[in-house]
C-alpha positions in Angstrom: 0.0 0.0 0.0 2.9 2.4 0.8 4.8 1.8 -2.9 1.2 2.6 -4.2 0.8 6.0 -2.4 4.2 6.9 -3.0 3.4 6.3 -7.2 0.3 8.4 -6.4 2.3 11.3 -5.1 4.6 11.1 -7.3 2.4 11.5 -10.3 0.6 14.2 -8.9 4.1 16.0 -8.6 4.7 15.4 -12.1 1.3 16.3 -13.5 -0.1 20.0 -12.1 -2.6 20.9 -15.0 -5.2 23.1 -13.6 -8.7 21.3 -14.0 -11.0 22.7 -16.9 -14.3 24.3 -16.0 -17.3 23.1 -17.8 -17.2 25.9 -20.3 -13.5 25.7 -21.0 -13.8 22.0 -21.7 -16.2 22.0 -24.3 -14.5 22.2 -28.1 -11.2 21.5 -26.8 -10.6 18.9 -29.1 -12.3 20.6 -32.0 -10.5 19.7 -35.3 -7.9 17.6 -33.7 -10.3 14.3 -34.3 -11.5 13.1 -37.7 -13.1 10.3 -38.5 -12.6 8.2 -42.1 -15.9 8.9 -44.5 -15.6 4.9 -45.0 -15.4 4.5 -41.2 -18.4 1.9 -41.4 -17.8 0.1 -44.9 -17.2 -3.8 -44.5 -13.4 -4.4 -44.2 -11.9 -6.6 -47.2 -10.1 -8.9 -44.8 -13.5 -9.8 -42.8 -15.4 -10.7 -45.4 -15.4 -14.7 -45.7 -16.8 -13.8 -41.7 -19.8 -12.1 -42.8 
């Protein structure tokens, strides 16, 4: 339990981000994630499974 707490401390020494507010947090991520148009096409290699 000790070696545990001590990896617990010693992450939260590494990491000091300040926490997000609600409004903050929302679009944070806007135009950093994109998604495939073919994203739910049958994959080739699957389809003797199907």
């Amino acid at each position: 339990m000790h070696y545990i707490e001590g990896l617990v401390a010693k992450h939260n020494q590494l990491v000091q981000t300040p926490p997000l507010n609600r409004k903050d947090a929302f679009g944070i991520w806007k135009g950093e994630v994109w998604m495939s148009g073919d994203f739910n096409a049958p994959l080739d290699d699957l389809q003797e499974y199907m």
